[in-house]
C-alpha positions in Angstrom: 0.0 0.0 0.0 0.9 3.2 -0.8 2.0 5.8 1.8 -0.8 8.0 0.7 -3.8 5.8 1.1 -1.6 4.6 4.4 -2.6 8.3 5.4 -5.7 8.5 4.6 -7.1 5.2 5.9 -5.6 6.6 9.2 -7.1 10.0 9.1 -10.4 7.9 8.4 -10.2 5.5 11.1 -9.5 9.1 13.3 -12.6 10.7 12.3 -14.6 8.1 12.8 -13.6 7.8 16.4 -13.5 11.0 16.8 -17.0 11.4 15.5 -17.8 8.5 17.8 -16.6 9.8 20.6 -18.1 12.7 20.0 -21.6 11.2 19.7 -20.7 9.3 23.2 -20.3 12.5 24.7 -23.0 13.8 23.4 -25.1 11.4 24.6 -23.6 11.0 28.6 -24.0 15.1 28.5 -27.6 14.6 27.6 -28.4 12.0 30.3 -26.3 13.9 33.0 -28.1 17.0 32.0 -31.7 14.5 32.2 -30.8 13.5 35.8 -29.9 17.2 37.1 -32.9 18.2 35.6 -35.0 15.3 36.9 -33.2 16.0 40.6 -33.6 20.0 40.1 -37.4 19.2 39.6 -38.0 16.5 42.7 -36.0 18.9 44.5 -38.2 21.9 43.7 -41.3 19.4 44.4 -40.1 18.1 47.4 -38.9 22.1 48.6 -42.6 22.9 47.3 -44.7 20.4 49.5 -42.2 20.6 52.7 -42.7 25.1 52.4 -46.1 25.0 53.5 -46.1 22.6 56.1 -42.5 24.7 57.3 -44.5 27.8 56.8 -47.7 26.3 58.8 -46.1 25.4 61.5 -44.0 28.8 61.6 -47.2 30.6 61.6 -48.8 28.4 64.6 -46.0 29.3 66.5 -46.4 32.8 65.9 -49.9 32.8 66.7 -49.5 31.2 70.0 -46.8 33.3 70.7 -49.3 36.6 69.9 -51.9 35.1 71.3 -49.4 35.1 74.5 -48.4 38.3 73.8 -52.2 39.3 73.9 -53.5 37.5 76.7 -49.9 38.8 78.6 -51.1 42.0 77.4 -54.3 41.9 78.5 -53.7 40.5 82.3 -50.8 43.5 82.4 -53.7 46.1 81.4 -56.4 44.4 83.6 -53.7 44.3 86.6 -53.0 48.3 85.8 -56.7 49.2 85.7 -57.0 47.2 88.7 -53.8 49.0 90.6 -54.9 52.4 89.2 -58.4 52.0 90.9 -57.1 50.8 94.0 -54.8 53.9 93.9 -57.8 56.2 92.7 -59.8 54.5 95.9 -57.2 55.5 98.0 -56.5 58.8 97.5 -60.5 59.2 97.2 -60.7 57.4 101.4 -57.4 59.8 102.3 -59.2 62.8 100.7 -62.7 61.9 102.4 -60.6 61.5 105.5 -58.8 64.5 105.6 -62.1 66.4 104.6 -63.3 64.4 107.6 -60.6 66.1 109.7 -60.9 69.5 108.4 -65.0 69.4 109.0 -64.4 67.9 112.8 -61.9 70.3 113.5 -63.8 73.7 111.9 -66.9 72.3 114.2 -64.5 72.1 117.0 -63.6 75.5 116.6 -66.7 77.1 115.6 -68.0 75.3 119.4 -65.3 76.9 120.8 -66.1 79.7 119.5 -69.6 79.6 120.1 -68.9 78.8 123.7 -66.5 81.4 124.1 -68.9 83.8 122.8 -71.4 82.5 124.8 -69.3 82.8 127.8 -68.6 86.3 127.4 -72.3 87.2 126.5 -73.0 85.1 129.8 -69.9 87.4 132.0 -70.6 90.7 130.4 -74.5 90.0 131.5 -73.1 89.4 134.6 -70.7 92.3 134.8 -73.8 94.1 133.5 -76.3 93.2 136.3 -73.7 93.5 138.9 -72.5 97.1 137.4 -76.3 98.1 137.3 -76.9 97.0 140.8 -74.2 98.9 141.9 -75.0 101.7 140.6 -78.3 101.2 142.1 -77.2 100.7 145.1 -74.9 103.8 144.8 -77.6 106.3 143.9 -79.9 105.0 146.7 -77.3 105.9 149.2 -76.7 109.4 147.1 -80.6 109.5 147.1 -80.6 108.9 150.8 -77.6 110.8 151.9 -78.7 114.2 149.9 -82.0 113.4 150.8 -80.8 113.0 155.1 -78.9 116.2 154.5 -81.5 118.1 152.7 -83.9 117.4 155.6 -81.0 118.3 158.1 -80.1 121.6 156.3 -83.1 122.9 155.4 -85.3 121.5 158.3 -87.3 124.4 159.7 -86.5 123.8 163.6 -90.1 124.0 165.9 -88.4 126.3 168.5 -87.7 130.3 168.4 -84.8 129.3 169.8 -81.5 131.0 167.6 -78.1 131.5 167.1 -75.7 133.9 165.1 -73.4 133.1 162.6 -70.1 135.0 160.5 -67.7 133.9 157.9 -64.9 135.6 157.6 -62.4 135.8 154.5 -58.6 135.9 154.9 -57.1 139.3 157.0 -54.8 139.3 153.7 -58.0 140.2 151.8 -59.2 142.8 154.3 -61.1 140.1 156.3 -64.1 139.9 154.1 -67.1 138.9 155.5 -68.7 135.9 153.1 -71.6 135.7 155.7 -72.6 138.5 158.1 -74.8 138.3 161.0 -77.1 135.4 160.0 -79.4 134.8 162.4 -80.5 130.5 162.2 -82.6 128.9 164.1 -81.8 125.9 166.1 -83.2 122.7 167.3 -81.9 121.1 170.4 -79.0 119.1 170.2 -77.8 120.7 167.2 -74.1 120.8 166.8 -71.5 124.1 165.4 -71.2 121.9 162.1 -75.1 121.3 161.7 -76.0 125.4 161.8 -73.0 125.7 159.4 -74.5 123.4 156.8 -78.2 125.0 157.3 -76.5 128.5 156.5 -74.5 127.9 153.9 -77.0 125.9 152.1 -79.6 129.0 152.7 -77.1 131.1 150.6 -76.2 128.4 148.2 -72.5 128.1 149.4 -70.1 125.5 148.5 -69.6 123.4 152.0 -66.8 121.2 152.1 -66.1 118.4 155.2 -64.8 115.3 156.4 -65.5 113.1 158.9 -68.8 113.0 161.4 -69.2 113.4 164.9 -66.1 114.1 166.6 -64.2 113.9 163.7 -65.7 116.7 161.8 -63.3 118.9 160.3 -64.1 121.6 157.8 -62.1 121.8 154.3 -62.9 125.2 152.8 -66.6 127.5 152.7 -67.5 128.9 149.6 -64.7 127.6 147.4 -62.1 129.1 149.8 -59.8 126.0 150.7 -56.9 125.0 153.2 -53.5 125.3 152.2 -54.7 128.0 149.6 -52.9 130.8 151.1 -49.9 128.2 152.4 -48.9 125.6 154.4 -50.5 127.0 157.5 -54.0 128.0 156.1 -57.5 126.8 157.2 -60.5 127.5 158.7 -60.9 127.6 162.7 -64.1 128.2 164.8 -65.2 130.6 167.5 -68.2 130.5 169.7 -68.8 133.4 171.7 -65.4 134.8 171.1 -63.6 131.6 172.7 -62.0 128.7 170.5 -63.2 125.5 171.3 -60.4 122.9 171.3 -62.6 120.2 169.7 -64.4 119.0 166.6 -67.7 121.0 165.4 -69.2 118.2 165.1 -69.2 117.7 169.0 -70.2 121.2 170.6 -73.9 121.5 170.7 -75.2 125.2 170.9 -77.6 126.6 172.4 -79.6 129.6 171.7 -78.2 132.9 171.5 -74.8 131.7 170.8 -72.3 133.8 168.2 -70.6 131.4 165.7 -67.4 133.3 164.1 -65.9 131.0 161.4 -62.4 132.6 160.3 -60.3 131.8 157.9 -56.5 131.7 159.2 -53.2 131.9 157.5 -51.0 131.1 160.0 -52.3 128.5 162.6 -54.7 131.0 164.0 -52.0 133.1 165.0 -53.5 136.1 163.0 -56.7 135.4 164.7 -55.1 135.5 168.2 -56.2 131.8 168.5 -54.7 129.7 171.4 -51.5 127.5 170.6 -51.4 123.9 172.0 
């Protein structure tokens, strides 16, 4: 055989299993690329029916775990309302109480009050009566006292029997005669200090005096007082030109008597008055 056809039975015999070979490939791609598919597919299928059951039970879960949540929810909003009304109850008994309080304690004070007020109503009228009844009492005996010397001074005596009676000013005023020559009747008994009153009341003369009986002693005639013309000023008596060393209120006259009162400015020196 010739080298040629050598060649070309060679380069025949190649082609052939080349084409072959080829065809063998061909064919094992095909049925490789059959069984992904085929796999691909069941896979698909078997990812297809297991999703919802994966999803089903993914969504029970979540729903008992809302429905949890929920009923959680719910108990922690019940147990709020229930805590924010026991609070709201609460404050409402504290505020009743302390409104309590407060309402006790304003009628506490307003009984206080009420009794203090009626206490002092209760001691004023008794202030009141007694301050009335004193001054009751106090007129009466200023009733009874003006109405005693009234019927002393202005008595009319039932006798003729008299006596005479002067009141002489201070020497320093040129011995001033305030009463001259009165003649008053007497009653018996009658004292120095009794006529005195009778006369000076006849010529509406201030009288001023302390003390009765025996104690008698005259403070000033007609607005003339001691100690207004110094420490050694008065007034002194004189019946029948001698001076009685006692109290008006003891020597009794008797009819015909001369009563000199005299107003002295030294201790009755300037009246020539006995000193003792």
């Amino acid at each position: 055989m010739s080298k040629k056809r050598i060649i070309a039975l060679v380069a025949s015999v190649l082609i052939i299993l080349g084409i072959g070979y080829g065809t063998y490939a061909s064919l094992t791609q095909n049925h490789s690329a059959t069984a992904s598919t085929s796999q691909v597919s069941k896979k698909k299928t078997s990812s297809k029916d297991a999703q919802p059951q994966e999803i089903g039970l993914k969504g029970k879960a979540k729903a008992k775990k809302s429905a949890k949540i929920t009923k959680a929810s719910k108990k922690a909003e019940a147990a709020k309302a229930e805590s924010e009304k026991k609070v709201a109850a609460s404050q409402a008994s504290s505020s009743q109480k302390v409104a309590g309080e407060k309402a006790a304690q304003a009628a506490s004070a307003q009984q206080a009050t009420q009794q203090q007020v009626a206490a002092s109503t209760s001691q004023a009228a008794v202030q009141s009566k007694q301050a009335a009844a004193s001054q009751a009492t106090q007129q009466q005996a200023t009733n009874t006292n003006q109405q005693a010397q009234t019927t002393t001074t202005t008595a009319q005596p039932a006798t003729n029997k008299k006596v005479t009676v002067n009141v002489y000013g201070p020497i320093s005023e040129d011995n001033q005669l305030m009463i001259n020559h009165d003649s008053v009747a007497i009653n018996d008994g009658e004292t120095v200090i009794d006529v005195l009153k009778r006369d000076t009341s006849s010529h509406e003369m201030a009288l001023s005096y302390k003390g009765s009986g025996s104690t008698v002693y005259v403070e000033g005639i007609n607005g003339l007082l001691e100690f207004d013309k110094g420490s050694q000023s008065g007034w002194i008596y004189q019946v029948n030109g001698a001076f009685p060393s006692y109290s008006c209120g003891s020597y009794t006259v008797k009819s015909g008597d001369v009563i000199n009162w005299m107003y002295t400015e030294s201790l009755g020196n300037d009246r020539h008055a006995p000193q003792g």
